[in-house]
VODRENLO-443116 format. One record per residue (C-alpha): residue in one letter; x negated, y negated, z. Coordinates in steps of 0.5 Angstrom, whole numbers, padded with zeros to 4 digits, always signed. Each point is the difference from the previous one (the first is absolute). Example, Ala and Ser with C-alpha at 12.3 -4.5 7.8 and 13.67 -1.06 7.14 Angstrom:
# residues 2
a-0025+0009+0016/s-0002-0007-0002/
***
This chain:
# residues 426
x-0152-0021+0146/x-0001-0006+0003/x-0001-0006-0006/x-0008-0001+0003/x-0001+0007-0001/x+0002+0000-0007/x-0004-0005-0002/x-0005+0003+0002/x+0001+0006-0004/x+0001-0004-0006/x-0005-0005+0000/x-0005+0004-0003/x+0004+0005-0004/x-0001-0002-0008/x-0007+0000+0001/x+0000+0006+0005/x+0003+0004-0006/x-0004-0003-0005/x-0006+0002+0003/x+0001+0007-0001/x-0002+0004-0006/x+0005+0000-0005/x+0002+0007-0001/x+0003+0000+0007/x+0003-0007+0001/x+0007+0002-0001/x+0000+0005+0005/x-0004-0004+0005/x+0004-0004+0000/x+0007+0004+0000/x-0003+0003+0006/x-0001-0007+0004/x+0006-0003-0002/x+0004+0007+0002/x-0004-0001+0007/x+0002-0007+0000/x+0007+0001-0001/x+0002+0006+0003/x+0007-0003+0001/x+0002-0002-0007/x+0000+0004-0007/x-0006-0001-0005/x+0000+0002-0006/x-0006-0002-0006/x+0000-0001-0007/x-0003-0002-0007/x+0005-0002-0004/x+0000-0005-0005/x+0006-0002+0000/x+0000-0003+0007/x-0001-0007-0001/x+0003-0002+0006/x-0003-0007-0002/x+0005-0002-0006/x+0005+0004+0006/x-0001-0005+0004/x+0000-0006-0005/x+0007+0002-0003/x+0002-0001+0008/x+0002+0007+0001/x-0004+0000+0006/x-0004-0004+0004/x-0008+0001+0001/x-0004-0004+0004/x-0008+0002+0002/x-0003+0004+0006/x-0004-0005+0003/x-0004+0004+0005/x-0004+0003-0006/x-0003-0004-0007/x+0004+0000-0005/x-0003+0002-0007/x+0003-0003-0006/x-0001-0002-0008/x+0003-0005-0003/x+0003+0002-0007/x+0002-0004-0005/x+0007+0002-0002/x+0002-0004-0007/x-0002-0008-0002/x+0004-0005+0003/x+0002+0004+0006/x-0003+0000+0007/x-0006+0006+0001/x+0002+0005+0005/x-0003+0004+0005/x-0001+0007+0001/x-0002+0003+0005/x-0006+0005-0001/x-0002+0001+0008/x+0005-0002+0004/x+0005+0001+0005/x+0007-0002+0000/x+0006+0000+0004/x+0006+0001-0004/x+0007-0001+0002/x+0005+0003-0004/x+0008+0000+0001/x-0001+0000+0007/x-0005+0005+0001/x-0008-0002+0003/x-0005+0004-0004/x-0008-0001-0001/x-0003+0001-0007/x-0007+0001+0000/x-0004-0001-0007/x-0008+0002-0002/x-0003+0000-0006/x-0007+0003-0001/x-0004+0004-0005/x-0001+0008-0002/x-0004+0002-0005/x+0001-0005-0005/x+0008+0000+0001/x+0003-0006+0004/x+0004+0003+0006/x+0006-0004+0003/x+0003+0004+0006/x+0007-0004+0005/x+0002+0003+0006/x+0007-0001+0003/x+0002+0001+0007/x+0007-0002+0002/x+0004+0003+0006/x+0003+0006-0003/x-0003+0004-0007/x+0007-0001-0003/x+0000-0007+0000/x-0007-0001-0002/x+0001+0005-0006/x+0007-0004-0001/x-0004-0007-0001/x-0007+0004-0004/x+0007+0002-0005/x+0003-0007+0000/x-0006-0003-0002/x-0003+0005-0006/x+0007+0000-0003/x+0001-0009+0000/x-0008+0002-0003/x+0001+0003-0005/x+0006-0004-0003/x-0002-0005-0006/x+0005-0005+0002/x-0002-0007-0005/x-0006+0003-0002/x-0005+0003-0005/x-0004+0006+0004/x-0006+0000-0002/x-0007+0006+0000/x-0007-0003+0001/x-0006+0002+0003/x+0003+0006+0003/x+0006-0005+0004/x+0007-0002-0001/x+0001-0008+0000/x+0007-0003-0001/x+0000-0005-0005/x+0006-0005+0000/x-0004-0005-0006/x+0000+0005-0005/x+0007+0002+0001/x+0002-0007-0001/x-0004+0001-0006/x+0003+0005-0003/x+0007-0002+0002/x-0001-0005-0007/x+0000+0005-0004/x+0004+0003-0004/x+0002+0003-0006/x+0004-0006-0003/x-0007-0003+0000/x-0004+0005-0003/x-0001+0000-0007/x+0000+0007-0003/x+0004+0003-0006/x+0007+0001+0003/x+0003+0007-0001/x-0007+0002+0004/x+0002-0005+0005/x+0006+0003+0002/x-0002+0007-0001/x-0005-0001+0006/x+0005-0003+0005/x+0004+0004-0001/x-0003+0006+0001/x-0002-0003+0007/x+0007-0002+0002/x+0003+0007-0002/x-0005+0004+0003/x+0001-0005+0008/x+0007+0001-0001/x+0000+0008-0002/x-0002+0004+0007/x+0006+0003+0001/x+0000+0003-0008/x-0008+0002+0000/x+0002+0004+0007/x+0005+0002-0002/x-0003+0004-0006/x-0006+0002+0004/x-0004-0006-0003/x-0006-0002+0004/x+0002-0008+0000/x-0006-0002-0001/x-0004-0004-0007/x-0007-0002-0003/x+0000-0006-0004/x-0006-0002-0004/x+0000-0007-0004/x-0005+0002-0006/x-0004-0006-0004/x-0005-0005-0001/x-0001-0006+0006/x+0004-0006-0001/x+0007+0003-0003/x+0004-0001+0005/x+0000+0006+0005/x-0002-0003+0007/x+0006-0005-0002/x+0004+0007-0001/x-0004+0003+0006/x+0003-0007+0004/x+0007+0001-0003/x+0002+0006+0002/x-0002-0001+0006/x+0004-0006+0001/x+0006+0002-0004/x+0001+0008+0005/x-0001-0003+0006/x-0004+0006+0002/x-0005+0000+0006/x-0008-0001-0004/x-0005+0003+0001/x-0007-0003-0003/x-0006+0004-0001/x-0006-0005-0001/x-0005+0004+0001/x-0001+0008+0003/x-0008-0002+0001/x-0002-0003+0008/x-0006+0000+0004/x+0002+0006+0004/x+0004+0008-0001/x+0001+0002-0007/x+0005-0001-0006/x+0003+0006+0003/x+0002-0004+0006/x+0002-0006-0003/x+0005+0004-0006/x+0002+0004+0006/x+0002-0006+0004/x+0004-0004-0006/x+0004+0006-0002/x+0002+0001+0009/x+0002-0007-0001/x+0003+0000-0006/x+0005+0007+0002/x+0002-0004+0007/x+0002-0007-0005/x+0005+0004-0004/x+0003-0001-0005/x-0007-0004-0002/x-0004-0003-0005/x-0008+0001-0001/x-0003-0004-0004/x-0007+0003-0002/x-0003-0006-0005/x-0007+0002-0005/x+0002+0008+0002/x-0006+0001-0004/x-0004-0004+0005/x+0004+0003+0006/x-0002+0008-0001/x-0007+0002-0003/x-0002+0008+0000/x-0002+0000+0007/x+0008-0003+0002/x+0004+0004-0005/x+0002+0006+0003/x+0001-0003+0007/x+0006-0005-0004/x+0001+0006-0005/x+0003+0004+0008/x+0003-0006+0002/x+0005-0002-0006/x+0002+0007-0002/x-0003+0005+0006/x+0003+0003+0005/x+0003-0006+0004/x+0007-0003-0003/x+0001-0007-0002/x+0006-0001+0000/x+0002-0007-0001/x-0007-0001-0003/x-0001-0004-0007/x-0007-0001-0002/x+0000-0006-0004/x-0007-0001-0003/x-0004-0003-0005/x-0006+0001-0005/x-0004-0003-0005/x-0004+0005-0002/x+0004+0006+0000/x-0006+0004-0004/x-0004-0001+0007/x+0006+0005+0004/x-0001+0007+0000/x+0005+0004-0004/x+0003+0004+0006/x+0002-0008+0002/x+0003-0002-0006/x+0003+0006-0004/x+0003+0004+0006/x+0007-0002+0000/x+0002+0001+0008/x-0006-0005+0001/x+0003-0006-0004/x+0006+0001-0004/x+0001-0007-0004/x-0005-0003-0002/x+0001-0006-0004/x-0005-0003-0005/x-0001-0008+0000/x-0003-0002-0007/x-0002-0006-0002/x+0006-0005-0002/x+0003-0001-0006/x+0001-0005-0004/x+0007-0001+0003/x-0003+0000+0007/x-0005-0004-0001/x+0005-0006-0003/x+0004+0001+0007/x-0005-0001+0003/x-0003-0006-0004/x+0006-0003+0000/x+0001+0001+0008/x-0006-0004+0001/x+0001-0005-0004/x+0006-0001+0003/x-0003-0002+0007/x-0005-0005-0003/x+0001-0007+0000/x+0003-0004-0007/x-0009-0001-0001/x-0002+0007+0000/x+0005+0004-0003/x-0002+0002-0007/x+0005-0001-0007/x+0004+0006-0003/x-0005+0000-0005/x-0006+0001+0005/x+0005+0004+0004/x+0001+0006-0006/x-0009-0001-0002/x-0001+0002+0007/x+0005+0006+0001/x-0004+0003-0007/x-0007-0002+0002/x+0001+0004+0006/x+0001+0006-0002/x-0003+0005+0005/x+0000-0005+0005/x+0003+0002+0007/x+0004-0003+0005/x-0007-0002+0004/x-0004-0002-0006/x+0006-0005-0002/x+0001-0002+0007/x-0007-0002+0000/x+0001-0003-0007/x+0005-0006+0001/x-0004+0000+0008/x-0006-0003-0004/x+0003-0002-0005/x+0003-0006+0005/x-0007+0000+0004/x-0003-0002-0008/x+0006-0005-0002/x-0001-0004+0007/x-0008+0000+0000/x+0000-0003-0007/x+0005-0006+0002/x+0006+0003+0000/x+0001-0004-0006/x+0001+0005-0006/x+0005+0005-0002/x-0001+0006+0003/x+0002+0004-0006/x-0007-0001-0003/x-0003+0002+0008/x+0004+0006+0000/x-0002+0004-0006/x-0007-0002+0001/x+0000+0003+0007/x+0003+0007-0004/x-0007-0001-0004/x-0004+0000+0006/x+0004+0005+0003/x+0001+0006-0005/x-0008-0001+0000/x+0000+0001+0008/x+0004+0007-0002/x-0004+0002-0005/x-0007+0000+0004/x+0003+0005+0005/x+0002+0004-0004/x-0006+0000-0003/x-0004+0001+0006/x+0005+0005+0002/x-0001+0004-0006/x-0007+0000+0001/x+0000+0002+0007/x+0003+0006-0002/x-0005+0002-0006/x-0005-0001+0007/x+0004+0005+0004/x+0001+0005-0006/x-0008-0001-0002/x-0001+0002+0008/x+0004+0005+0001/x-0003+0003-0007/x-0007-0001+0002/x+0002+0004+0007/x+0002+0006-0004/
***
């Protein structure tokens, strides 16, 4: 087909195809391009993992825009400090790929409240333009230096978390020792224990649920396993978005989770994550008829009341769980006393203060005692800066324990409300 003759037959293409009904765009479509291309393999798609545009930005491919058409794209932003990037949402692309020409064509429209995001690939033989679909889904689905993340029904790559979890450890992170050691360990044998569960006939698989109020340090042990295993992670912020169901989306995690073995899923507030409408769906994809080899599901709750029993108590489900309480006295000294360290000569409190804040804090957790040398600095330097700080810091524990006691106190009336309403009802 003479290059004239092409244009014509591209110009208006996109627009053509969208001006259809919905429900027979893709084949509309097929049916023209098989019509245009009746010397060149085509086959379509809708897999997620195509993302021939991150492809091409690790230069291993080359892909320009068809100019004989209008080329739609969405400009996403990716992470702070790095360039916007452009996807491609109506758009034909030609790609070249170890040296092979190919044509990529990618249209995105609505049907029923779902939002449909089909590619074509028409390559001179079908081996070729399998080969290549092939090639970029599996350089997709790696997680190369990077932190998977799950929102709104998509995967982004997230490099800047990744680089924030890379300052976590466990030699940062103050939680009673032998408990410490008890977790990492159990992560490292089961990575390193394949051969042995497969040799036994053990599904090499674990559930992992870190229990206990906010602010005790199970994000950071969250972000410390991570970092330390070296596992490829999966983070689930929501299974909510404006399209599809739960179903879909908890679907989706556990089909990417199975293709990035050995892997980590983080679920963090799982008491948020899955509600009675959601709970069977998970339910089937944790321990249902699909294997997850090589899966661990590391989640958190703070409020292990609120999770069904058939989550919580069954043992195949999440077989560790460990409990984050409130520190110790001997905790909450490490951590006064490696503040105290990092403040500069004017700041730091004197022994003394040092052993009345330990014992004023009884109770407090490691976000309330953050939150406590935080203000107490921002009090210290609002009042001139010219005072001791010992007198500061033991007033701001005052004005913090009454801070505590009035949502417990609110929490607590919050239940009698819901206890009289449930009542009345009945």
């Amino acid at each position: 087909m003479g290059w004239p003759m092409f244009c014509m037959n591209l110009k208006d293409f996109i627009s053509d195809a969208l001006s259809k009904p919905s429900d027979c765009i893709a084949y509309q479509v097929s049916r023209e391009l098989e019509r245009i291309y009746s010397d060149r393999a085509l086959i379509e798609g809708v897999i997620f993992s195509f993302d021939l545009p991150g492809y091409a930005r690790a230069e291993q491919c080359f892909v320009a825009n068809e100019t004989c058409v209008y080329n739609k794209s969405r400009t996403v932003f990716a992470e702070s400090g790095r360039a916007f990037q452009e996807e491609p949402e109506n758009a034909w692309l030609n790609v070249l790929w170890r040296g092979h020409l190919l044509d990529v064509l990618f249209l995105t429209w609505h049907e029923e409240g779902y939002r449909e995001r089909h590619h074509w690939i028409i390559a001179d033989t079908r081996r070729i333009a399998e080969d290549f679909l092939g090639a970029v889904c599996a350089w997709s689905s790696e997680v190369r230096g990077e932190i998977l993340v799950y929102d709104g029904g998509e995967w982004r790559k997230n490099r800047e978390l990744f680089d924030e979890i890379k300052s976590a450890s466990f030699e940062n992170l103050i939680l009673p020792a032998d408990f410490k050691r008890e977790i990492r360990d159990d992560f490292a044998r089961f990575f390193a224990s394949r051969a042995v569960y497969e040799k036994h006939g053990i599904p090499w698989k674990r559930g992992v649920l870190l229990i206990g109020p906010p602010g005790n340090g199970k994000t950071h042990t969250v972000k410390a396993l991570v970092n330390e295993n070296k596992q490829p992670c999966l983070y689930v912020k929501s299974f909510k978005a404006c399209w599809g169901t739960d179903h879909d989306r908890i679907r989706s995690v556990f089909i990417r989770a199975r293709k990035t073995t050995p892997s980590i899923v983080v679920l963090e507030d799982l008491d948020s994550l899955i509600d009675k409408e959601n709970r069977a769906f998970f339910l089937n994809e944790l321990d249902g008829f699909a294997t997850n080899t090589g899966v661990v599901v590391l989640a958190t709750t703070n409020h292990p009341e609120k999770l069904d029993p058939a989550i919580l108590d069954r043992p195949s489900r999440f077989d560790r769980k460990y409990y984050f309480n409130l520190p110790a006295a001997s905790e909450r000294l490490a951590y006064v006393v490696a503040w105290n360290q990092s403040l500069e000569p004017d700041l730091m409190l004197s022994e003394p203060a040092l052993t009345k804040t330990v014992e004023a804090t009884e109770g407090f957790s490691f976000a309330y005692l953050k939150e406590l040398f935080l203000s107490s600095m921002m009090q210290w330097i609002a009042e001139g800066g010219s005072g001791r700080m010992d007198a500061v810091m033991l007033n701001r524990v005052t004005v913090l324990r009454e801070q505590m006691n009035g949502k417990k106190r609110k929490k607590s009336g919050d239940k009698k409300k819901a206890r009289k309403a449930t009542a009345s009802r009945l």
